[in-house]
C-alpha positions as CSV (number, residue, x, y, z in Angstrom):
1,X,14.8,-14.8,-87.2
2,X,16.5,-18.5,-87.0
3,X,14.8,-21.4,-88.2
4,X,15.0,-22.9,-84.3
5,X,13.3,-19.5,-83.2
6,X,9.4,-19.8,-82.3
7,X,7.5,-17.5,-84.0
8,X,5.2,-14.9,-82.3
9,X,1.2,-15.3,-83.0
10,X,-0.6,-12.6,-81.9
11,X,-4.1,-13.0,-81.2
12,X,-4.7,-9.4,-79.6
13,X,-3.0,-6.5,-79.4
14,X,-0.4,-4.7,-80.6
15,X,3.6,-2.9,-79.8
16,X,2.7,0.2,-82.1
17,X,4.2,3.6,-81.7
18,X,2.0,5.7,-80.7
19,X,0.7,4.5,-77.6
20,X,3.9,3.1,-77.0
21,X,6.7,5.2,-76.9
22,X,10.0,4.6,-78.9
23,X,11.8,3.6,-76.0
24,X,8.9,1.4,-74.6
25,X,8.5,-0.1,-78.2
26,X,12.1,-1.2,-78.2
27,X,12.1,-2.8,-74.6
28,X,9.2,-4.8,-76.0
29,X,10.4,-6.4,-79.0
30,X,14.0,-7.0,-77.5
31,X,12.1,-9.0,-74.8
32,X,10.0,-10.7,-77.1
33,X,12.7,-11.4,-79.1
34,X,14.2,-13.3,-75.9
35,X,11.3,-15.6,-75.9
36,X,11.6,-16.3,-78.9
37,X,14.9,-17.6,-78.5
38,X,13.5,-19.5,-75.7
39,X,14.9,-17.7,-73.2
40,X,13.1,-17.7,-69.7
41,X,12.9,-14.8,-67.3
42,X,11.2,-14.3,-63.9
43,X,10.2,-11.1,-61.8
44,X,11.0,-8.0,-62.2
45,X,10.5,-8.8,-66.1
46,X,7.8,-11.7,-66.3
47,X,5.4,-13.5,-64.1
48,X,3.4,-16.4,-64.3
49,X,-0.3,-15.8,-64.6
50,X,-1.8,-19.4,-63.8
51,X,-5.2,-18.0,-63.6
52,X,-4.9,-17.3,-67.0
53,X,-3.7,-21.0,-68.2
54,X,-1.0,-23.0,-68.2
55,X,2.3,-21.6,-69.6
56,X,0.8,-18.1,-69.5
57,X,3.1,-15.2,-68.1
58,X,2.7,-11.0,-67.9
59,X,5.6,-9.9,-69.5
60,X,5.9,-6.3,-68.3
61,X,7.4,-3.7,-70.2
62,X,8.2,0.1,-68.7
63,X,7.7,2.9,-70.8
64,X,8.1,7.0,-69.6
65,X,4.9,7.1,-68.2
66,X,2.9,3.6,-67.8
67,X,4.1,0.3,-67.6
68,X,2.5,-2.1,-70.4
69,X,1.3,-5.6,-70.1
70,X,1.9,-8.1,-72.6
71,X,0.2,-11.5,-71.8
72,X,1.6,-14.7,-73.2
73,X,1.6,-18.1,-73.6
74,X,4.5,-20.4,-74.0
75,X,3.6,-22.8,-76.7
76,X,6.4,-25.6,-78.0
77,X,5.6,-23.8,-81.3
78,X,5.5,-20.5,-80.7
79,X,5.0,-17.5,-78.9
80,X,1.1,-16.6,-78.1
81,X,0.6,-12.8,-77.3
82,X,-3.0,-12.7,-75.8
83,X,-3.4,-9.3,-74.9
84,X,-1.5,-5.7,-74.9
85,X,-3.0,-3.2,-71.9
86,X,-1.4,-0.8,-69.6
87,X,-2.1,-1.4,-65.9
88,X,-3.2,1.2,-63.4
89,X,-3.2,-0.8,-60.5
90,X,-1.6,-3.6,-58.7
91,X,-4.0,-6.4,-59.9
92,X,-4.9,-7.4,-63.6
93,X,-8.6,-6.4,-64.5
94,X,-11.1,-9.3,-64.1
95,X,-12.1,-8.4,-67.9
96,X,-9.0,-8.6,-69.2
97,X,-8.6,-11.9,-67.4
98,X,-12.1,-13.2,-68.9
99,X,-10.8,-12.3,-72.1
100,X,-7.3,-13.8,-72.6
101,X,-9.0,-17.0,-71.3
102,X,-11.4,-16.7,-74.1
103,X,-8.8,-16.0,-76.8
104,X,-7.1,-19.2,-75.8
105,X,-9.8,-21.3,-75.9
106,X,-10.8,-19.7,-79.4
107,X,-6.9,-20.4,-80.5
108,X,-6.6,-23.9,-79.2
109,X,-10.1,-24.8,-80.5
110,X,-9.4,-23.5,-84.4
């Protein structure tokens, strides 16, 4: 890692083989790796989750047989990961909503 790169925090969650696959664990990390560096990527890859908070984004990652989330928060300082799931269906669990919301408030309040 390079002293300009923003470190990952991670409140919740984790890119672990097993569940993930070797293949899905690797497509994670190289894109977390990209935000680290600061780069910024849209759909297919990332979108913005708004309901969420401010500078929170699904990063979605596809692995052989379900397609993980990995919700985030831009920070100037880092990189926030919020929550690891795999989604079923088209919209993001109210829960899991509720919960990253919580996390952040817990994180920006400590």
């Amino acid at each position: 890692m390079s002293p300009a790169d923003r470190p990952l925090v991670w409140l919740a969650g984790r890119v672990l083989s097993p569940p993930f696959t070797m293949q899905g664990r690797r497509e994670a990390g190289f894109q977390l790796r990209r935000l680290q560096r600061g780069d910024r990527f849209g759909l297919p890859a990332s979108r913005p989750m708004p309901v969420i908070g401010r500078r929170c984004h699904e990063l979605r990652i596809v692995d052989e047989v379900v397609t993980w989330r990995v919700i985030y928060r831009t920070d100037p300082d880092a990189i926030v990961i919020v929550e690891v799931f795999f989604k079923k269906s088209p919209a993001t669990p109210r829960s899991v909503l509720e919960t990253c919301r919580r996390r952040l408030r817990e994180y920006d309040d400590a």
